[in-house]
N, CA, C and O of each residue as an XYZ file, in Angstrom:
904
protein
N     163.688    210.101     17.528
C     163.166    209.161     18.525
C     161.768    208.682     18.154
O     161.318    207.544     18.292
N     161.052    209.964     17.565
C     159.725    209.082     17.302
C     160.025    208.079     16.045
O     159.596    206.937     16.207
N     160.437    208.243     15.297
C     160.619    207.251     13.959
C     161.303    205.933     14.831
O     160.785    204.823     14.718
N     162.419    206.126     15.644
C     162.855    204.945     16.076
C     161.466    204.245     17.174
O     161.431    203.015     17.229
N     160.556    204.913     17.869
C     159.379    204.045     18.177
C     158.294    203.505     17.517
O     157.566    202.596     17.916
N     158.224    204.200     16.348
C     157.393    203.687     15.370
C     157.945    202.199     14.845
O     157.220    201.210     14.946
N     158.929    202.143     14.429
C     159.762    201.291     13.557
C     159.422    200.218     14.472
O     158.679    199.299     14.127
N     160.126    200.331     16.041
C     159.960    199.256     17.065
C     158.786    198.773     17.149
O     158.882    197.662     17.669
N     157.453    199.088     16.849
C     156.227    198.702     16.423
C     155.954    197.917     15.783
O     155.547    196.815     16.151
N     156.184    198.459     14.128
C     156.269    197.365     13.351
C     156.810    196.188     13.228
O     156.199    195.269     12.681
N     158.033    196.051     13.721
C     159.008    195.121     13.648
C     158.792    194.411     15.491
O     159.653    193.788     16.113
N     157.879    194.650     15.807
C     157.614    194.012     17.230
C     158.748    193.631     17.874
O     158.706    192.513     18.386
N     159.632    194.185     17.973
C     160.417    193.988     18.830
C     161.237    195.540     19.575
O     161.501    196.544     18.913
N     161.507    195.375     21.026
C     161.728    196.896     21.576
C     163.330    196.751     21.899
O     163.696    195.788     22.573
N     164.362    197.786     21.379
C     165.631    197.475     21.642
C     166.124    197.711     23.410
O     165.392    198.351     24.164
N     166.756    197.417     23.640
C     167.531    197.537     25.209
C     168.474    199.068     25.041
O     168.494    200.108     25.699
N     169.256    198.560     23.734
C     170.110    199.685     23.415
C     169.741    200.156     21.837
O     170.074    199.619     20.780
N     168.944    201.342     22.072
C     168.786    201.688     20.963
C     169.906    202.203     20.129
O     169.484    202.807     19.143
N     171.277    202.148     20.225
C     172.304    202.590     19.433
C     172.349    201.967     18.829
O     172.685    202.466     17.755
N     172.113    200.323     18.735
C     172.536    199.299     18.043
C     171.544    199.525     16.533
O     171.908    199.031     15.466
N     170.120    200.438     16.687
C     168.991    200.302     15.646
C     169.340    201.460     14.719
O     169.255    201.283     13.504
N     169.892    203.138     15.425
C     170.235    203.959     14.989
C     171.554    203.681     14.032
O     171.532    204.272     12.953
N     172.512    202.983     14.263
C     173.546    202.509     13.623
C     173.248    201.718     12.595
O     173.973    201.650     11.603
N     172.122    201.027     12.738
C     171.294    200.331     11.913
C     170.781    200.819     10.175
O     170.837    200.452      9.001
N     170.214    202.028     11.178
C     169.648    202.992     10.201
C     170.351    204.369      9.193
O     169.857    205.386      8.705
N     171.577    203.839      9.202
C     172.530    204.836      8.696
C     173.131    204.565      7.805
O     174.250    204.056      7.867
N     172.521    204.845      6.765
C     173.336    205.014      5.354
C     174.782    205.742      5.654
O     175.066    206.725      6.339
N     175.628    204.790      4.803
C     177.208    205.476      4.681
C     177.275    206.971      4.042
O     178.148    207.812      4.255
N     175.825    207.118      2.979
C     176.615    208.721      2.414
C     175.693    209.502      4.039
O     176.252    210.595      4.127
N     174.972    209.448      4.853
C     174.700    209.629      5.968
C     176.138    209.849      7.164
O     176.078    210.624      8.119
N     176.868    209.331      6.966
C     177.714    208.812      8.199
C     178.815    209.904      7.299
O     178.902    211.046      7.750
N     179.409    209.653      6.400
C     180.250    210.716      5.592
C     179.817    211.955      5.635
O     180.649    212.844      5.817
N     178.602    212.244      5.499
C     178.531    213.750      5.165
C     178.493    214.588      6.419
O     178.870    215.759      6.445
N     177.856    213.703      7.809
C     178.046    214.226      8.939
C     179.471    214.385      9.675
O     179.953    215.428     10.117
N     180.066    212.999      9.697
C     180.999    213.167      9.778
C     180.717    212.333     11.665
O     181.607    211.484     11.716
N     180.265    212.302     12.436
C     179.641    212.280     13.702
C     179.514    210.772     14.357
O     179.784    210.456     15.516
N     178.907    209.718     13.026
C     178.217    208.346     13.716
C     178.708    207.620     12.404
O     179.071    208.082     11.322
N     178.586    206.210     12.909
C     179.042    205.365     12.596
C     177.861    204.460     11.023
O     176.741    204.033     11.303
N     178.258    204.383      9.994
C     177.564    203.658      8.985
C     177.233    202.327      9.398
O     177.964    201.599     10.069
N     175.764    201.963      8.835
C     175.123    200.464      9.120
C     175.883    199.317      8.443
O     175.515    198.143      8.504
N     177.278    199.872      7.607
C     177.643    198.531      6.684
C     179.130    197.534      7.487
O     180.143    196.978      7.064
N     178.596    197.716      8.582
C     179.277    196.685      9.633
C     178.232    195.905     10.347
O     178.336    194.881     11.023
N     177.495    196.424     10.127
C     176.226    195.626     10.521
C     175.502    194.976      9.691
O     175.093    193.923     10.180
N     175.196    195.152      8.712
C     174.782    194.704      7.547
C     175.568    193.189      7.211
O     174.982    192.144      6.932
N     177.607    193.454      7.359
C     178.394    192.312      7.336
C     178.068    191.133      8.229
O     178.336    189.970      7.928
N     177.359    191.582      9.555
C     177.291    190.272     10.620
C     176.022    189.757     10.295
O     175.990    188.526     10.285
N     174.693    190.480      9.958
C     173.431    190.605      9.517
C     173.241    189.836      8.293
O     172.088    189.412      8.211
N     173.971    189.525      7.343
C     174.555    188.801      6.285
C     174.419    187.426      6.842
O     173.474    186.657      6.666
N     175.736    187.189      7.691
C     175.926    185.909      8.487
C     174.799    185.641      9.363
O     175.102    184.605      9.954
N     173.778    185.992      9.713
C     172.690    185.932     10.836
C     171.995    185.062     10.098
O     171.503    184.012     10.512
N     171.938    185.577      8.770
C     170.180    185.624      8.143
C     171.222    184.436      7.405
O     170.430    183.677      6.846
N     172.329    184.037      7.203
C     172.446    182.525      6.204
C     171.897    181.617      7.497
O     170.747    181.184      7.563
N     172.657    181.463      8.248
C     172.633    180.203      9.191
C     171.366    180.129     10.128
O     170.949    179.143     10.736
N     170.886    181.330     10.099
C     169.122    181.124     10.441
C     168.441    180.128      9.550
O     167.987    179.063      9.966
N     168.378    180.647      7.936
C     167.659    180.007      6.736
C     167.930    178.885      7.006
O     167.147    177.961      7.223
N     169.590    178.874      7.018
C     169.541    177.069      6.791
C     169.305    176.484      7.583
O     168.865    175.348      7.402
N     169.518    177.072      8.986
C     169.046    175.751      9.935
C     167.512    175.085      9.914
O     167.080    173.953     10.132
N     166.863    176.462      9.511
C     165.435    176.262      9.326
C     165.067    175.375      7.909
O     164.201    174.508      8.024
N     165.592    175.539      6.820
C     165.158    174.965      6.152
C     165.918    173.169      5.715
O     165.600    172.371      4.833
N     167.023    173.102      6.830
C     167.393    172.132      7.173
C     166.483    171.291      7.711
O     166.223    170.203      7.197
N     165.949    171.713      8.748
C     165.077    171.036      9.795
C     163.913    170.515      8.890
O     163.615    169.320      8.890
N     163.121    171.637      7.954
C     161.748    172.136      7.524
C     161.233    170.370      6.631
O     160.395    169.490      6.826
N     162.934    170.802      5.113
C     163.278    169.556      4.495
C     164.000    168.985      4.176
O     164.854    169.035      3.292
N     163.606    168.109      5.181
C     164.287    166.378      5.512
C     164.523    165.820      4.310
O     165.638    165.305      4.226
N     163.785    165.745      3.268
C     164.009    164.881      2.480
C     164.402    165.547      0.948
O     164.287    164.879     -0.080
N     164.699    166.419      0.954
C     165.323    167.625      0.057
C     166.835    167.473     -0.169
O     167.570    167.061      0.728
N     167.278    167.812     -1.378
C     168.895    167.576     -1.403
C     169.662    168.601     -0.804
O     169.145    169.428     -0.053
N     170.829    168.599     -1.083
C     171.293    170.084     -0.703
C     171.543    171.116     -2.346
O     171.324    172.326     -2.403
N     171.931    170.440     -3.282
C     170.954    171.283     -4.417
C     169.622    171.731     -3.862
O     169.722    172.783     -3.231
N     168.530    171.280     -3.914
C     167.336    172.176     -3.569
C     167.690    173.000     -2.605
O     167.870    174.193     -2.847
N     167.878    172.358     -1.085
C     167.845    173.337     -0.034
C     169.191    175.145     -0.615
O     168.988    176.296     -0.229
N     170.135    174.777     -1.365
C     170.849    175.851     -1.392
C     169.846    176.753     -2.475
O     169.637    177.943     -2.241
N     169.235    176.059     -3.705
C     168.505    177.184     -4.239
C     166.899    177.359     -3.607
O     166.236    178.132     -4.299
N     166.376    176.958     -2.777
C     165.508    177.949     -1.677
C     166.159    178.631     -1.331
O     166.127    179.714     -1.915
N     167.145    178.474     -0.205
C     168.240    179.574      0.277
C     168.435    180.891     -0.181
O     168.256    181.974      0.376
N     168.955    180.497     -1.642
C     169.472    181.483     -2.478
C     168.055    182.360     -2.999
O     168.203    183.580     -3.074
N     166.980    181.911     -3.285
C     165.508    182.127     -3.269
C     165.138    183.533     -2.409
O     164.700    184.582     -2.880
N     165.426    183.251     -1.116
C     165.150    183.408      0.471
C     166.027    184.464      0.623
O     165.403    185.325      1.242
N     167.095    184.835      0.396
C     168.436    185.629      1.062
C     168.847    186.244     -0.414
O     170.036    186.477     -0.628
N     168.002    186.466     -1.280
C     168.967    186.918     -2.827
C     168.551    188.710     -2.185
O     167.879    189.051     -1.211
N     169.234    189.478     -3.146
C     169.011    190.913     -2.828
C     167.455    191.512     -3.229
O     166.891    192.323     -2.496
N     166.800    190.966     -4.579
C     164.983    191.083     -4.614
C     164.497    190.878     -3.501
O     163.869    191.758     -2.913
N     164.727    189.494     -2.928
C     163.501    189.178     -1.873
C     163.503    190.010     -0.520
O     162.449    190.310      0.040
N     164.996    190.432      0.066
C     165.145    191.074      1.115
C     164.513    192.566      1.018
O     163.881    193.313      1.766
N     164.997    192.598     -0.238
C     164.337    194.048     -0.566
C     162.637    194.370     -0.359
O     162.156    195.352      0.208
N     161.882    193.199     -1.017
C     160.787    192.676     -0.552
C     160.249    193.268      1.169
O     159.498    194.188      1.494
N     160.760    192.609      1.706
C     160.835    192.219      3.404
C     161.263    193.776      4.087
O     160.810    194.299      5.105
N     162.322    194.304      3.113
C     162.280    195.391      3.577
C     160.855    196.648      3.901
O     160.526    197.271      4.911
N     160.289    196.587      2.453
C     159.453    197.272      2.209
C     157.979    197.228      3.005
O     157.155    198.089      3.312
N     158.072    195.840      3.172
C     157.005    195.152      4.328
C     156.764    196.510      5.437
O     155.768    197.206      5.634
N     157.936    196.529      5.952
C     158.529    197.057      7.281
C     158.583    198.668      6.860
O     158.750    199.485      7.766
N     158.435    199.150      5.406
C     158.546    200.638      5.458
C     160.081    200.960      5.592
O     160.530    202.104      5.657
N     160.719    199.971      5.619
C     162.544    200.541      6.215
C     162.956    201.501      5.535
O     163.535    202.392      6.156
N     162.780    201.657      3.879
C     163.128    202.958      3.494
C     163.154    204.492      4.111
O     164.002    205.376      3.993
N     161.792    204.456      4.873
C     161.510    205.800      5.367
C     162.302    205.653      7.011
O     162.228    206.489      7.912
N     162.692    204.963      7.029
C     163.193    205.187      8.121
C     164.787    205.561      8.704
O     165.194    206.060      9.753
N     165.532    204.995      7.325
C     166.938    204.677      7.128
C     167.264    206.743      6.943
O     166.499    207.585      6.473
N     168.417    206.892      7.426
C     169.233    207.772      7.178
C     170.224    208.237      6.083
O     171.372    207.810      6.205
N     170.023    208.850      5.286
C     170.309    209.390      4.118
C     171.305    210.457      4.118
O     171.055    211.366      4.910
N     172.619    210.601      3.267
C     173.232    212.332      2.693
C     172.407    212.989      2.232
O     171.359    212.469      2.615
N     172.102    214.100      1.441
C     170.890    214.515      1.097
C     171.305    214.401     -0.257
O     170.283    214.583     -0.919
N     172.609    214.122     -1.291
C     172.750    213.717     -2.334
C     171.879    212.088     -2.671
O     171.135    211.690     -3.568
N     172.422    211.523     -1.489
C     171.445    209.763     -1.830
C     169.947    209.850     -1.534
O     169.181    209.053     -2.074
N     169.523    210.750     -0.730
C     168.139    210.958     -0.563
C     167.796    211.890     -2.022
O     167.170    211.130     -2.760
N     167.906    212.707     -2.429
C     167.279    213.063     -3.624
C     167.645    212.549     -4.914
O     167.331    213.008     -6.012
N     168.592    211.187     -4.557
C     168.472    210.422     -5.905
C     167.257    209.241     -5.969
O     166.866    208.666     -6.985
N     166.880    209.093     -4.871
C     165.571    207.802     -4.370
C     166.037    206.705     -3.687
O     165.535    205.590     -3.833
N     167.180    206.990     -2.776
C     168.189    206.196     -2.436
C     166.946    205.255     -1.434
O     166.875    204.027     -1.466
N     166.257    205.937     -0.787
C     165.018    204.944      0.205
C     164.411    203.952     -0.664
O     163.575    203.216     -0.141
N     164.647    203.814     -1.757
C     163.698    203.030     -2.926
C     164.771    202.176     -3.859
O     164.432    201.765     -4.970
N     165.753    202.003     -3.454
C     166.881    201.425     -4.161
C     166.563    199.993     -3.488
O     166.252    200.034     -2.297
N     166.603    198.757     -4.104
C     166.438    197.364     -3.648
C     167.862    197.041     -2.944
O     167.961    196.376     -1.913
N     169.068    197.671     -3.729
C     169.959    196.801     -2.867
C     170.542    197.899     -1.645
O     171.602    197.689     -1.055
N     169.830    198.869     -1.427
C     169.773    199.757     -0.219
C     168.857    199.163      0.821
O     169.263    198.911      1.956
N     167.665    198.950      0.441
C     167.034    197.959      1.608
C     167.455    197.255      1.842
O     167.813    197.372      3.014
N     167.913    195.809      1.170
C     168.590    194.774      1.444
C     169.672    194.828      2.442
O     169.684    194.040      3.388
N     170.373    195.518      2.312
C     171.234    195.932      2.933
C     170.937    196.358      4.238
O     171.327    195.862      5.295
N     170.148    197.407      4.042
C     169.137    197.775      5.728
C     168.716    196.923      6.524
O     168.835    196.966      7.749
N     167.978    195.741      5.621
C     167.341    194.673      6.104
C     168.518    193.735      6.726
O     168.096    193.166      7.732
N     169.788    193.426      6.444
C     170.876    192.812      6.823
C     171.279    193.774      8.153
O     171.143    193.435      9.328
N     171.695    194.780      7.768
C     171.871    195.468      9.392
C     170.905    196.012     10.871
O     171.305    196.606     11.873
N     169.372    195.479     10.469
C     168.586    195.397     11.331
C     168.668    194.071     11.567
O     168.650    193.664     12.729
N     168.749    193.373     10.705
C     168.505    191.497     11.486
C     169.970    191.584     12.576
O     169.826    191.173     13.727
N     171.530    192.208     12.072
C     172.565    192.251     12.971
C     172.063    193.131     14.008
O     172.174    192.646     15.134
N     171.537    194.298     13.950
C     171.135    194.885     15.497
C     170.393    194.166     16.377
O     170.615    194.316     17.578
N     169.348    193.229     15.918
C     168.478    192.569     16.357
C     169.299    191.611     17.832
O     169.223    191.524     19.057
N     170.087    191.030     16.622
C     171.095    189.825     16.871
C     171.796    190.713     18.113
O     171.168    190.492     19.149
N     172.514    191.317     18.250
C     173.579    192.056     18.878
C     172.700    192.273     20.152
O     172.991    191.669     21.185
N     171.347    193.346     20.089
C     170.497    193.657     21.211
C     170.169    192.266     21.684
O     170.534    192.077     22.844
N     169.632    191.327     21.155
C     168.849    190.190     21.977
C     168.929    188.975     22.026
O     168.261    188.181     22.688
N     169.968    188.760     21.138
C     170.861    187.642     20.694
C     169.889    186.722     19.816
O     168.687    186.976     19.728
N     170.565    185.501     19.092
C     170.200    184.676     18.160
C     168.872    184.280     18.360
O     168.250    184.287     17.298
N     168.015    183.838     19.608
C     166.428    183.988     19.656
C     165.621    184.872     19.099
O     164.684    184.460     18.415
N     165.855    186.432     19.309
C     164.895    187.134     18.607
C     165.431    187.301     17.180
O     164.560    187.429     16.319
N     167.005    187.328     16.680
C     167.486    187.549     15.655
C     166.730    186.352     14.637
O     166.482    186.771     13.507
N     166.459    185.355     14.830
C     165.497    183.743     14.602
C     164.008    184.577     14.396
O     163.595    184.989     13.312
N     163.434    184.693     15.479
C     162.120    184.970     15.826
C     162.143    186.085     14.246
O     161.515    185.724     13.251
N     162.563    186.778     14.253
C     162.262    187.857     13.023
C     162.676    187.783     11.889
O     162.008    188.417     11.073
N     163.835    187.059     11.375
C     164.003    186.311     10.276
C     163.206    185.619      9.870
O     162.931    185.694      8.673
N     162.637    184.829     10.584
C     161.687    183.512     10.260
C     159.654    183.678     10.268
O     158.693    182.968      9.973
N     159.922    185.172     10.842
C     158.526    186.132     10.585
C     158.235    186.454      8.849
O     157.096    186.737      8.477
N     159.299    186.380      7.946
C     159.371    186.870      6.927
C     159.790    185.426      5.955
O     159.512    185.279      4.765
N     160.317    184.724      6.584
C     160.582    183.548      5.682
C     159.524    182.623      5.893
O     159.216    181.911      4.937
N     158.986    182.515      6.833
C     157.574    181.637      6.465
C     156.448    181.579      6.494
O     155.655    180.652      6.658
N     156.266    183.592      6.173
C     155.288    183.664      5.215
C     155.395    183.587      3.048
O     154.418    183.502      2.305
N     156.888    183.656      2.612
C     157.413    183.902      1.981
C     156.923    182.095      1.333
O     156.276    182.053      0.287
N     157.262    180.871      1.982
C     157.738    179.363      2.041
C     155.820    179.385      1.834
O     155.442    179.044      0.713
N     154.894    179.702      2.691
C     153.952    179.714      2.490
C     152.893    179.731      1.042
O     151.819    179.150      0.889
N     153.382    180.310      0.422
C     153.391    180.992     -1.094
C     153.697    180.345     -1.931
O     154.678    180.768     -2.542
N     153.254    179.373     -2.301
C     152.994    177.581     -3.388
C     154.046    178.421     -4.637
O     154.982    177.780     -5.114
N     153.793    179.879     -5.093
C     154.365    180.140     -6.448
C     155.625    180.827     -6.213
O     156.185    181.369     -7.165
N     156.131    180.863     -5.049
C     157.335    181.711     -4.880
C     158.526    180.621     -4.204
O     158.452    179.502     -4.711
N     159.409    180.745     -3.338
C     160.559    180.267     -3.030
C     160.570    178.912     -3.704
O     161.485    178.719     -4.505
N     159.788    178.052     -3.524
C     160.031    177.002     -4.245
C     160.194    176.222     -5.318
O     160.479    175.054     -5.580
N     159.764    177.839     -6.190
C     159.958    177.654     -7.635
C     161.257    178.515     -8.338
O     161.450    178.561     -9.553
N     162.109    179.189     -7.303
C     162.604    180.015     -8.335
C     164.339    179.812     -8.703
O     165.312    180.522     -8.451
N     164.186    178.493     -9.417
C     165.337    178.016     -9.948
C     165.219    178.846    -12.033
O     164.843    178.303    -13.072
N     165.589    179.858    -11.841
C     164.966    180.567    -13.135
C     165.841    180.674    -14.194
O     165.544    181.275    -15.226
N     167.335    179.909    -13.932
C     168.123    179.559    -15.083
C     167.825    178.228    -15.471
O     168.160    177.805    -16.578
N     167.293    177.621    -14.738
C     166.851    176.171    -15.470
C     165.492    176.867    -16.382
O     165.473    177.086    -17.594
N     164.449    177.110    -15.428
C     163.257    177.062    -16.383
C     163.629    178.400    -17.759
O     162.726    178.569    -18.577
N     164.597    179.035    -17.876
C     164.701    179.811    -19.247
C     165.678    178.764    -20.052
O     165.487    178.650    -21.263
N     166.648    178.047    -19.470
C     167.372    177.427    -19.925
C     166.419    176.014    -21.157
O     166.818    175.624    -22.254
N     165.013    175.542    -20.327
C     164.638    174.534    -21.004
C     163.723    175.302    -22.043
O     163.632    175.069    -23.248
N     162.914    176.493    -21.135
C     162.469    177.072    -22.906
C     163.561    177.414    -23.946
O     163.121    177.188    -25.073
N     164.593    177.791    -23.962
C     165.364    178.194    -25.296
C     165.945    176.698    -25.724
O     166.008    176.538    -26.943
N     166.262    175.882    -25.130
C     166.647    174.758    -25.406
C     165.074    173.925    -26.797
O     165.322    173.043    -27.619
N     163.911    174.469    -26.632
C     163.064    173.889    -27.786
C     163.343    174.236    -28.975
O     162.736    173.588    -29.828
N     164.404    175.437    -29.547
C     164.858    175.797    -30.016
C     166.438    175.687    -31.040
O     166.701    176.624    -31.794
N     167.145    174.774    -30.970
C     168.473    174.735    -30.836
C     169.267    175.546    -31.856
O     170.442    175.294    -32.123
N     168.533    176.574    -32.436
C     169.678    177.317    -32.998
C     169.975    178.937    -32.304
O     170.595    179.965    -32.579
N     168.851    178.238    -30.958
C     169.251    179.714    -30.031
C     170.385    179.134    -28.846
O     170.639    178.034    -28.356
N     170.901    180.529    -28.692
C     172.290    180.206    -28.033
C     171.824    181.304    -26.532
O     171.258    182.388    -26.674
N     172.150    180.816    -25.405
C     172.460    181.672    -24.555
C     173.554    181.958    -23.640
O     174.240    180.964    -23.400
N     173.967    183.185    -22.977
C     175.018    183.115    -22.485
C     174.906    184.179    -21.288
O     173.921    184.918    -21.285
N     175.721    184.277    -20.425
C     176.268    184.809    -19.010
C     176.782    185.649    -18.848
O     177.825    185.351    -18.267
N     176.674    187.147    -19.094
C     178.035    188.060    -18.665
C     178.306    188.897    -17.438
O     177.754    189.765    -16.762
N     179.354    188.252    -17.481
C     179.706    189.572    -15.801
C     179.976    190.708    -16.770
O     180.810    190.757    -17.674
N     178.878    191.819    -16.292
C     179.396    193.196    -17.076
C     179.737    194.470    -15.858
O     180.009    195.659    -16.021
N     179.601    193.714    -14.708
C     180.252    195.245    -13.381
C     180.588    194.414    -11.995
O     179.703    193.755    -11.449
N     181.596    194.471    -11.595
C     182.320    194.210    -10.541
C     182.380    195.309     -9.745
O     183.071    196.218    -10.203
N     181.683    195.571     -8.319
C     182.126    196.402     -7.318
C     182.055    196.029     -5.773
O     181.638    194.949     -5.353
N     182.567    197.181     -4.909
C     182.373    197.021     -3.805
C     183.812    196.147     -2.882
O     184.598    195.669     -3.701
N     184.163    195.935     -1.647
C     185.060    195.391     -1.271
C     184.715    194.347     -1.127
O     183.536    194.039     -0.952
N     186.169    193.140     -1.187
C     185.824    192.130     -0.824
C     185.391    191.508      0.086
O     186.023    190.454      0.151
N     184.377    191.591      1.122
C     183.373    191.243      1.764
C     182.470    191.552      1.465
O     181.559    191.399      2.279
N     182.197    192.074      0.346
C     180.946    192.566      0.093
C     180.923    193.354     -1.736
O     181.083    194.488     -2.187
N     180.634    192.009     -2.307
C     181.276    192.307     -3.471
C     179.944    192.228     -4.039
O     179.277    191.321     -3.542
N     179.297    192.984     -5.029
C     178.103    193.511     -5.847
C     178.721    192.847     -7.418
O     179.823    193.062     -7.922
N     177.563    191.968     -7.964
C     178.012    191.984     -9.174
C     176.760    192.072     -9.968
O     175.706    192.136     -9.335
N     176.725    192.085    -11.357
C     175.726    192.693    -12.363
C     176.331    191.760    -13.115
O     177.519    191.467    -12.974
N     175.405    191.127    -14.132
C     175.389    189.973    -14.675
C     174.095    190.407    -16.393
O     173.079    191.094    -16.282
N     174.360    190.060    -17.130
C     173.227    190.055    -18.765
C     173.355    189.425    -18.948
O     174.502    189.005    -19.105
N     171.885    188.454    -19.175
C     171.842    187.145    -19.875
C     171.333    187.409    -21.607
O     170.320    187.987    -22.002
N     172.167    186.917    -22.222
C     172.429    187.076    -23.859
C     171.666    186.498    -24.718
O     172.493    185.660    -25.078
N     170.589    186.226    -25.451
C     169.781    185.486    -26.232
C     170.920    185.822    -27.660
O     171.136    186.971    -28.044
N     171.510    184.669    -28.261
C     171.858    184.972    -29.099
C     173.097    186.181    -28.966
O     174.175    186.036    -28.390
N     172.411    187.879    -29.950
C     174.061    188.602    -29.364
C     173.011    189.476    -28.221
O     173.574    190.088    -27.313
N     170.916    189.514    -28.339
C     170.427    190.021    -27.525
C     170.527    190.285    -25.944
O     170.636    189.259    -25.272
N     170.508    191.423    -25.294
C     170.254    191.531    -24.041
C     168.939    191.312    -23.649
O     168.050    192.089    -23.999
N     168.653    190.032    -22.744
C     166.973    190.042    -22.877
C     167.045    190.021    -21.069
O     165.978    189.856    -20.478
N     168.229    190.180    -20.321
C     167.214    190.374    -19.161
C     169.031    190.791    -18.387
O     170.038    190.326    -18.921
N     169.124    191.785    -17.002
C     170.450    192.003    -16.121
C     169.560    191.643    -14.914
O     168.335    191.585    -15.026
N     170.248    191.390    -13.685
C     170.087    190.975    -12.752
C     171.748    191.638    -12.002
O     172.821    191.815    -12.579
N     171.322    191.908    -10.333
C     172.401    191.911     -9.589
C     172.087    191.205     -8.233
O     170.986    190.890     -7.781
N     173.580    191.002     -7.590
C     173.206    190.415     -6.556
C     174.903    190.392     -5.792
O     175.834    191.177     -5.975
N     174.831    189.348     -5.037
C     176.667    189.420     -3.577
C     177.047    188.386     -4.495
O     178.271    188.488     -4.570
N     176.628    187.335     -5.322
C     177.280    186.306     -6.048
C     177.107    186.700     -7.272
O     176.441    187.710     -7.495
N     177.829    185.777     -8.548
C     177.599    185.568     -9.679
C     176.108    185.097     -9.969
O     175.207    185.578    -10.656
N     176.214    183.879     -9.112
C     175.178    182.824     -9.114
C     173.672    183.545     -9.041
O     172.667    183.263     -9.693
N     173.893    184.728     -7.868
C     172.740    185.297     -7.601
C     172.266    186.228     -8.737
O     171.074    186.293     -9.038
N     173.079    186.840     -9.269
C     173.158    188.019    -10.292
C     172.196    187.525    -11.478
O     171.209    188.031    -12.013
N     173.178    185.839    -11.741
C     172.557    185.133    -12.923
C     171.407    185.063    -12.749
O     170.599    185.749    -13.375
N     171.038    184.051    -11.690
C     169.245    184.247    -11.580
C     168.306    184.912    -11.688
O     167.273    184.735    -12.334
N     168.662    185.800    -10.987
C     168.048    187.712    -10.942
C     168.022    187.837    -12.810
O     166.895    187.815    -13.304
N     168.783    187.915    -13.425
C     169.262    188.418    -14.939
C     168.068    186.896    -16.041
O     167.429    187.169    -17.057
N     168.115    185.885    -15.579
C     167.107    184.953    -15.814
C     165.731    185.379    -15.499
O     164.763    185.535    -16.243
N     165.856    185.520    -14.323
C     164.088    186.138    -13.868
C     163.492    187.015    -14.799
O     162.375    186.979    -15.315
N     164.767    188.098    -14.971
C     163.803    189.086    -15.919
C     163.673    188.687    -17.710
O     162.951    189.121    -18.608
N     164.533    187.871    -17.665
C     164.300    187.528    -19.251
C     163.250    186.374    -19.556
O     162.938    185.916    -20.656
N     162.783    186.022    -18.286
C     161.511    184.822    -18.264
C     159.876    186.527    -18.505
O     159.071    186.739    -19.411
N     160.063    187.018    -17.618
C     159.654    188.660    -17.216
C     158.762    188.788    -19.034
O     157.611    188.772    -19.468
N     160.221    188.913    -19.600
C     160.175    189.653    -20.971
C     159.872    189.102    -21.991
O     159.665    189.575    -23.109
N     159.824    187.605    -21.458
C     159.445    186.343    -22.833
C     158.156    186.069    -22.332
O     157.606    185.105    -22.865
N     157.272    186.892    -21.096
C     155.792    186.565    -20.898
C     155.840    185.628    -19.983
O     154.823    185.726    -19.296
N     156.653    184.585    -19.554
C     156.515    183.884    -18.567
C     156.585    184.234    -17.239
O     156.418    183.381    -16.366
């Protein structure tokens, strides 16, 4: 109870039904090993859907005069598994989330696509306790300070900008691999290496291909100094 009033602090907002935050906060190897309560990754699924149609409405509204190419890669920017993870950490959510004690002594509180995930099933508790106003109100606490930030969301189309540096080049070749498929289909994890030639110069993961790729671009911009 005290961790669940602390948390309500940070995240300024106070639940009605605190079951909805505890459910929130529950890792699946948590929920398995007890055996007792229910895992956050049903929440996380609606929390998913919260946080798209929040972004976009907002960044629908924001820019008017933007294509929907741009507006989908802000989006994708905004909602990829790094940045949530980000947002998570803001908030401390690691220390707060519920652990097996196998996923807690692997660093499971420090895993990016474990926050992310956290961060998806607190925006759905949010949603559920107080409906789409505060579920808005706190999404958009984190996205526009994020939009704020001249060098971040609006720049990070990062298969183009690696794509035009190797392109000064033309006897370098790059390429795309899906190298791990998991998870069910609603919620499918993929891992992606972007190839310099036969080199691995950067992996990325993410819920899409698309996202994975970028992520796997980012770090090979990372590793070429850019």
């Amino acid at each position: 109870m005290e961790n669940i009033e602390r948390l309500q602090k940070i995240i300024n907002y106070r639940f009605n039904d605190k079951s909805y935050l505890v459910t929130a906060l529950t890792h699946s190897s948590f929920a398995n090993e007890t055996k007792k309560t229910q895992s956050n990754e049903r929440l996380e699924f609606l929390g998913d859907a919260v946080l798209s149609i929040v972004v976009s409405e907002f960044l629908f509204t924001k820019y008017q005069n933007k294509s929907e190419g741009e507006l989908t890669r802000i989006r994708a920017s905004l909602v990829c598994e790094e940045m949530l993870s980000v947002f998570a950490t803001k908030i401390e959510l690691g220390s707060f989330i519920r652990f097996g004690k196998g996923e807690h002594n692997t660093g499971g509180n420090q895993r990016p696509s474990i926050l992310a995930d956290g961060f998806e099933a607190l925006i759905a508790a949010i949603f559920m306790d107080g409906g789409m106003e505060e579920a808005r109100k706190f999404v958009l606490g984190f996205v526009n300070g994020e939009l704020c930030n001249p060098h971040q969301a609006l720049n990070h189309d990062y298969k183009t900008s690696l794509q035009e540096i190797i392109q000064q080049n033309s006897e370098e070749r790059l390429q795309y691999v899906l190298v791990e498929e998991s998870g069910p289909d609603h919620d499918k994890r993929f891992k992606v290496e972007v190839h310099l030639n036969s080199n691995v110069i950067g992996t990325g993961g993410g819920k899409s291909k698309k996202e994975a790729e970028q992520q796997a671009a980012r770090e090979a911009l990372k590793w070429m100094g850019y």
